[in-house]
C-alpha positions in Angstrom: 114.7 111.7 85.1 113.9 112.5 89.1 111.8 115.6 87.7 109.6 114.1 86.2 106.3 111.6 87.2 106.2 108.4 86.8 104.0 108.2 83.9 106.1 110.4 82.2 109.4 108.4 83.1 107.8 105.3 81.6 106.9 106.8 78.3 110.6 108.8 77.9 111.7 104.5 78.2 108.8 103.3 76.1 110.4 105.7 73.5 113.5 105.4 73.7 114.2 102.2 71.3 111.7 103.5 69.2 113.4 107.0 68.8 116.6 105.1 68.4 115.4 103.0 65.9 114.3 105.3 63.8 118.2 107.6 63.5 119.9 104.2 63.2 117.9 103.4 59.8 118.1 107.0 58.6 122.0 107.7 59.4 123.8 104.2 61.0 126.6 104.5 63.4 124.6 103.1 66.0 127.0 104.5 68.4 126.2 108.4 67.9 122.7 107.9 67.4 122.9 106.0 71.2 124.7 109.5 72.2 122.2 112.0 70.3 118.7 110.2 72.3 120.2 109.8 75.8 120.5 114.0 74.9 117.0 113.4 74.0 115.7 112.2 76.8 118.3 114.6 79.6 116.6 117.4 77.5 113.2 116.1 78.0 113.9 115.5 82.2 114.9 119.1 82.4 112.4 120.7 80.3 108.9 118.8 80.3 108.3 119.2 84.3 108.1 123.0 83.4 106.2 122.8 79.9 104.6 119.3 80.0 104.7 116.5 77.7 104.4 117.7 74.4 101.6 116.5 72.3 103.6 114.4 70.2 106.5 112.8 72.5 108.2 111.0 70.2 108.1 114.0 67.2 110.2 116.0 70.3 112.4 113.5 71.2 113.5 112.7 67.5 113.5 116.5 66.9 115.7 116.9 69.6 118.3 114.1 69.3 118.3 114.9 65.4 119.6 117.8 66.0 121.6 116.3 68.8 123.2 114.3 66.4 123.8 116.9 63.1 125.5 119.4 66.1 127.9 116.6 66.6 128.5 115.6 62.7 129.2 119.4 62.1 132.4 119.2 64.3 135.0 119.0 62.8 136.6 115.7 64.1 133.6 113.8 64.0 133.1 115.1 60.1 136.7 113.7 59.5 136.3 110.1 61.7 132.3 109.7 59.7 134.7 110.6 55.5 137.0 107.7 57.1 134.1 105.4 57.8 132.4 106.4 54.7 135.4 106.0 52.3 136.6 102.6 54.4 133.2 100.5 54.1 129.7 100.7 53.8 127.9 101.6 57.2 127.4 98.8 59.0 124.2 99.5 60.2 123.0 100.2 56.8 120.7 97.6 55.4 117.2 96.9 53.8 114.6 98.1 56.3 111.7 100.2 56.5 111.3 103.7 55.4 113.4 105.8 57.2 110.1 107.9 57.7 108.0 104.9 58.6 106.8 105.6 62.1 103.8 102.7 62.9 103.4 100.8 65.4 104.8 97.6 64.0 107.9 99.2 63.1 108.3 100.6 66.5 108.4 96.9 68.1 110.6 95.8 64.7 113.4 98.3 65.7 112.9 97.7 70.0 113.4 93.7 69.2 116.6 94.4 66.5 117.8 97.0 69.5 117.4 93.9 72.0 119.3 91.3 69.9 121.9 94.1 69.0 123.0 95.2 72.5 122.9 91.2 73.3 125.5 90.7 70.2 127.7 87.9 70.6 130.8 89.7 70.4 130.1 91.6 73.6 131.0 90.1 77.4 127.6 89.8 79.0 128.1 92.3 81.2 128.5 94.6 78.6 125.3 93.1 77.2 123.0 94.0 80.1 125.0 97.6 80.6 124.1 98.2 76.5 120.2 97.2 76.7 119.7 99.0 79.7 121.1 102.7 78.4 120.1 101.9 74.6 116.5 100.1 75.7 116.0 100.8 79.2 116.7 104.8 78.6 118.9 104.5 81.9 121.3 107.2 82.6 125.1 106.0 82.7 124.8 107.5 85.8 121.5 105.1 86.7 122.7 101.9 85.4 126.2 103.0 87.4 124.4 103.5 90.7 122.5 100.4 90.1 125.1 98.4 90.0 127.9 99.8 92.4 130.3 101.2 90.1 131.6 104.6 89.1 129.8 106.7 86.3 133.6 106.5 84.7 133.5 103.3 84.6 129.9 102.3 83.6 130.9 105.2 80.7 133.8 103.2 79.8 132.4 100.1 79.7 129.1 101.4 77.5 131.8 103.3 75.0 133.8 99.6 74.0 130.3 97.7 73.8 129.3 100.4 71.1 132.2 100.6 69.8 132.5 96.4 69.4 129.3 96.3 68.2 130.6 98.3 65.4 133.8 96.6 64.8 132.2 93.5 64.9 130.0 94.9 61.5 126.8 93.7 63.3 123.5 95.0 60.8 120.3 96.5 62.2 118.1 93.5 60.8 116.8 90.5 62.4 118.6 87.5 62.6 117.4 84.4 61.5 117.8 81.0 61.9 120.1 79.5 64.4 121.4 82.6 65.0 117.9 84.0 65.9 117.4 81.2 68.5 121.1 82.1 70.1 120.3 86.0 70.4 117.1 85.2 72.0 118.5 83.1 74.3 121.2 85.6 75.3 118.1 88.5 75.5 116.2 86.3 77.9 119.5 86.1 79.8 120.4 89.4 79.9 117.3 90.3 81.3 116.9 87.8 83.9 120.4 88.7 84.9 119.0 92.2 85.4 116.3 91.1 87.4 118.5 88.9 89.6 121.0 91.5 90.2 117.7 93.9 91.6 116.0 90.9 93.3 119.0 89.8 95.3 121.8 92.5 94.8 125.5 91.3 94.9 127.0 93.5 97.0 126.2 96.7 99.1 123.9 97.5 101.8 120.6 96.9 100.5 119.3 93.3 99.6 117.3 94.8 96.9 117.4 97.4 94.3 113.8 98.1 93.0 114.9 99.8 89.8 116.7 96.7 88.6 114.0 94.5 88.8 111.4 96.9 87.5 113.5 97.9 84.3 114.0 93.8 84.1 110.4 93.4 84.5 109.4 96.4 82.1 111.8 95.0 79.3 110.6 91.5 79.0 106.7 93.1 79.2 107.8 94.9 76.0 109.6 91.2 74.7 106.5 89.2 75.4 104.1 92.0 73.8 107.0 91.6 70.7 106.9 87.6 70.8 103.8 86.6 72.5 104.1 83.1 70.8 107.4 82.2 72.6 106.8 80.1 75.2 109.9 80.9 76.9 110.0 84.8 77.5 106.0 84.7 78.9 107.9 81.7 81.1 110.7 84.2 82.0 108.0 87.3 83.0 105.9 85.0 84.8 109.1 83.9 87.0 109.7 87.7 87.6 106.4 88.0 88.5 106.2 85.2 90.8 109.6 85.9 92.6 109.4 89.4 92.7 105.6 89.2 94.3 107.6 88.4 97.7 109.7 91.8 97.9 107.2 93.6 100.7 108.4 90.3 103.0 111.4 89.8 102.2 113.1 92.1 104.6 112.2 93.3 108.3 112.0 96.3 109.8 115.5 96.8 110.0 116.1 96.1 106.3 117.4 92.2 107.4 116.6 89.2 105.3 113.7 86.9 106.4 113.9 83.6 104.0 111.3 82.2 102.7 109.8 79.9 105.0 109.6 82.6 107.7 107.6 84.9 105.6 104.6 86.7 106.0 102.7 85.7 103.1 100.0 88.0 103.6 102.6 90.5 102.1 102.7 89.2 99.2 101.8 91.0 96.2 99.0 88.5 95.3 98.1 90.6 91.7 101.6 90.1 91.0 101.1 85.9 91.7 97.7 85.8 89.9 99.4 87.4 86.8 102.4 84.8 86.6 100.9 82.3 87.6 98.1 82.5 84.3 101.4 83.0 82.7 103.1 79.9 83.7 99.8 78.0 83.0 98.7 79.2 79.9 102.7 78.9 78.1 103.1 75.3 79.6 99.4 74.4 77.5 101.0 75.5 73.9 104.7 75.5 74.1 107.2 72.8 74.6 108.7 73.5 78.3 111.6 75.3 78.7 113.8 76.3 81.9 112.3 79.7 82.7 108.7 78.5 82.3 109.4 75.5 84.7 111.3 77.8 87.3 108.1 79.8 86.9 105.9 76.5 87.6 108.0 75.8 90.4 107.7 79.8 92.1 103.8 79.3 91.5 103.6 76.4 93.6 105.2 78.0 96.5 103.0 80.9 95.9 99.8 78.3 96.1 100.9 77.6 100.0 99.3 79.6 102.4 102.0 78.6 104.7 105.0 77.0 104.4 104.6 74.1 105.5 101.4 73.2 103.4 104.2 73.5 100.2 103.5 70.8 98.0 107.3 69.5 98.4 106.8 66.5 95.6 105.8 68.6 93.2 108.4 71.4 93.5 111.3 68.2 93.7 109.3 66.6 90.3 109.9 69.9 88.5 113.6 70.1 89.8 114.0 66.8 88.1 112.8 68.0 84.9 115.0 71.5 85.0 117.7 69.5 85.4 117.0 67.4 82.3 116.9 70.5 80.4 119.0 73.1 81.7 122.0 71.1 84.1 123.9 73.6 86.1 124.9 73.7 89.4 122.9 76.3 90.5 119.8 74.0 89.9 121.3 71.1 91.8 122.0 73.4 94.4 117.7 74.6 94.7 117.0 71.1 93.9 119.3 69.7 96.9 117.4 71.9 99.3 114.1 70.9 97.8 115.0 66.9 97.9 116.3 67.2 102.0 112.0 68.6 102.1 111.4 64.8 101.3 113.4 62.5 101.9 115.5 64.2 104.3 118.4 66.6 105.0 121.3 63.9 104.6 119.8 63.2 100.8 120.6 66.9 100.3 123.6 67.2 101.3 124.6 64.1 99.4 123.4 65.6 95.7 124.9 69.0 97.1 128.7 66.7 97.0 129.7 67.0 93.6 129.7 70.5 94.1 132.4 71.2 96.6 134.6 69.6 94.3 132.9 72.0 91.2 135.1 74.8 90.5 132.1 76.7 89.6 130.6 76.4 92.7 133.3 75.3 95.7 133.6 79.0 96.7 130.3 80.6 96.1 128.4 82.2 99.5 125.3 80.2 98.8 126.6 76.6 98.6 128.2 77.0 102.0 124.8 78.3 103.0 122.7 75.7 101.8 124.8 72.9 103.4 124.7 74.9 106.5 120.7 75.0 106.7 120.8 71.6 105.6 123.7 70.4 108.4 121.2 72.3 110.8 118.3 70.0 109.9 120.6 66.8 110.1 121.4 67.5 114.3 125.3 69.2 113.3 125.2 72.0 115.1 128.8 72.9 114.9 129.4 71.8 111.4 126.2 74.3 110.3 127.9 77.1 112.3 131.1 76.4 110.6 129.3 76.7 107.0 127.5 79.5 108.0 130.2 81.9 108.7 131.9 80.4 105.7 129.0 81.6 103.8 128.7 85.0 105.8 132.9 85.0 104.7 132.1 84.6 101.1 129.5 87.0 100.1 129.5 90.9 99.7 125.9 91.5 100.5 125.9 92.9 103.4 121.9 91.9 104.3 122.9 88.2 103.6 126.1 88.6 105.8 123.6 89.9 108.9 121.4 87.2 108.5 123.9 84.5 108.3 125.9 85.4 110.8 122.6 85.7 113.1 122.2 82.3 112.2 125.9 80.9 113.0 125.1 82.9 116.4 121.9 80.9 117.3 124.1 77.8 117.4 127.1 78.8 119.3 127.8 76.9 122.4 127.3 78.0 125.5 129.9 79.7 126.8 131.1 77.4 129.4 131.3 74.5 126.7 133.3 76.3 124.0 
């Protein structure tokens, strides 16, 4: 879509879902009506930066991958693979829900929100979750999500192909889901999502420490989610955490594209629109709705963002809120935050003492970022050469290559003299 203006890009993704939505309750087979709009919206990237947007987008694109779609049915494989579906079972796709011609407004979010908890089906890997929502709700390219995330097109294409095709296999129904089930697909949309924007925000391997279409597609989507469910307390938690974090991008990196960590930013950078936003966000959910781990992540960004430097952070507060995340959502990545938060307070040897268990944690005894946080934190505590050694451990351990620079910068600083070694 590089032809075309922004505007224009984000309406061909406001569409998308909605476009989609609309084939899957006319004909089913979710995965050829996924294949007729991405058709859709190529066709639209080639021809509307010549003849404009038409007057009635989403008339074109449906138009367009209809026919998309009854080119591909008139083959004649695909005629003889849709008699086999037909005479083996029922479409599974095919099940009470609006008119097929039923084009308003409220039906357009219905059919985004079933899209959402049908690329986020349980029978899918979640990477095959976030690859699905961001082609079949994003409107990403193969070739987009692909480049996003460091892989060949052929293998991003492969990976989209088995989602669809598991979804199907699997029998999953365009309808919502309800009851328990509805709480476990929204949980696994809100993942998926803040997966996305973590994989922009801090990128997992390559040479850039940030990919800007990651987190603005992850940032886009749960908009659209929070306009869908504006009564869950959790997803307005979840974009106000985006928000928050992704308000410190502009500082984040020096001129020469290296990391600069929190504490040494230049908050005058910050995107303080961006904070404002969240932080009414964060406030507002946390009056009405029971908290939840993304709203008190978000509570915990906000404080940060209140300092005007770093070392006016208010510390307690942000190791108070720790203590409560860890009550509700235990994992080692939050012991990990909360260790660095604690050594704030009471001192770099109480961090490193919570930050214990985890070298012995199978989920954690190899990651980059344990061996960096025990490094900053062996730093503080007067061990020079124990904080080199678990910073080029950490340098070792992870594949961004930003985060390798500045760590091994930082292993450099404390290098003994040469006459010492």
């Amino acid at each position: 879509m590089t032809g075309l203006d922004r505007d224009a890009q984000e309406l061909l993704r406001d569409l998308a879902p909605q476009v989609l939505g609309i084939l899957v309750r006319r004909h089913g087979q979710f995965d050829a009506c996924e294949d007729a709009v991405q058709e859709a919206l190529l066709a639209a990237a080639v021809q509307w930066p010549g003849q404009g947007v038409p007057e009635q987008p989403r008339s074109w694109l449906l138009t367009v991958a209809s026919r998309r779609l009854t080119d591909e049915w008139r083959s004649e494989r695909a005629r003889r693979d849709r008699e086999v579906a037909v005479a083996v079972r029922r479409p599974g796709y095919a099940a009470p829900a609006p008119a097929a011609d039923d084009e308003s407004a409220a039906t357009a979010r219905d059919d985004t929100l079933r899209l959402l908890f049908l690329c986020c089906h349980p029978a899918l890997a979640r990477s095959a979750q976030v690859a699905l929502t961001l082609r079949a709700v994003g409107g990403l390219t193969t070739g987009q999500i692909a480049h996003a995330f460091l892989v060949p097109e052929a293998t991003m294409s492969q990976r989209i192909r088995r989602a669809k095709q598991r979804v199907e296999a699997a029998g999953a129904r365009f309808v919502m889901p309800t009851g328990a089930e509805w709480t476990t697909r929204l949980g696994a949309v809100r993942q998926v999502l803040y997966l996305v924007f973590n994989e922009g925000y801090t990128a997992s391997g390559g040479a850039d420490l940030h990919r800007a279409e990651l987190t603005g597609e992850a940032i886009r989507l749960t908009r659209a989610l929070h306009r869908l469910l504006p009564d869950d307390g959790e997803v307005a938690g979840l974009l106000a955490l985006m928000l928050l974090t992704d308000a410190h991008r502009a500082a984040r990196t020096g001129p020469a594209g290296e990391l600069v960590p929190l504490a040494e930013q230049d908050r005058s950078r910050w995107d303080r629109a961006a904070i404002a936003e969240g932080t009414r966000l964060v406030t507002e959910a946390l009056t009405w709705s029971p908290p939840g781990p993304y709203q008190i992540q978000a509570a915990i960004a906000a404080v940060h963002a209140e300092a005007a430097e770093a070392a006016a952070t208010d510390w307690p507060q942000i190791v108070a809120l720790y203590r409560l995340l860890s009550h509700l959502a235990p994992n080692p990545m939050v012991t990990l935050n909360q260790a660095a938060a604690v050594a704030m307070v009471a001192g770099p040897r109480a961090g490193l003492a919570l930050l214990e268990p985890l070298r012995h944690d199978d989920r954690t005894a190899g990651h980059h970022r344990l061996a960096a946080v025990r490094a900053h934190l062996l730093e503080l505590a007067g061990d020079p050469a124990g904080a080199r050694t678990e910073y080029l451990r950490a340098a070792r351990l992870t594949t961004s290559r930003p985060e390798q620079r500045y760590l091994e910068v930082r292993a450099a600083r404390l290098a003994p003299p040469a006459g010492r070694r």
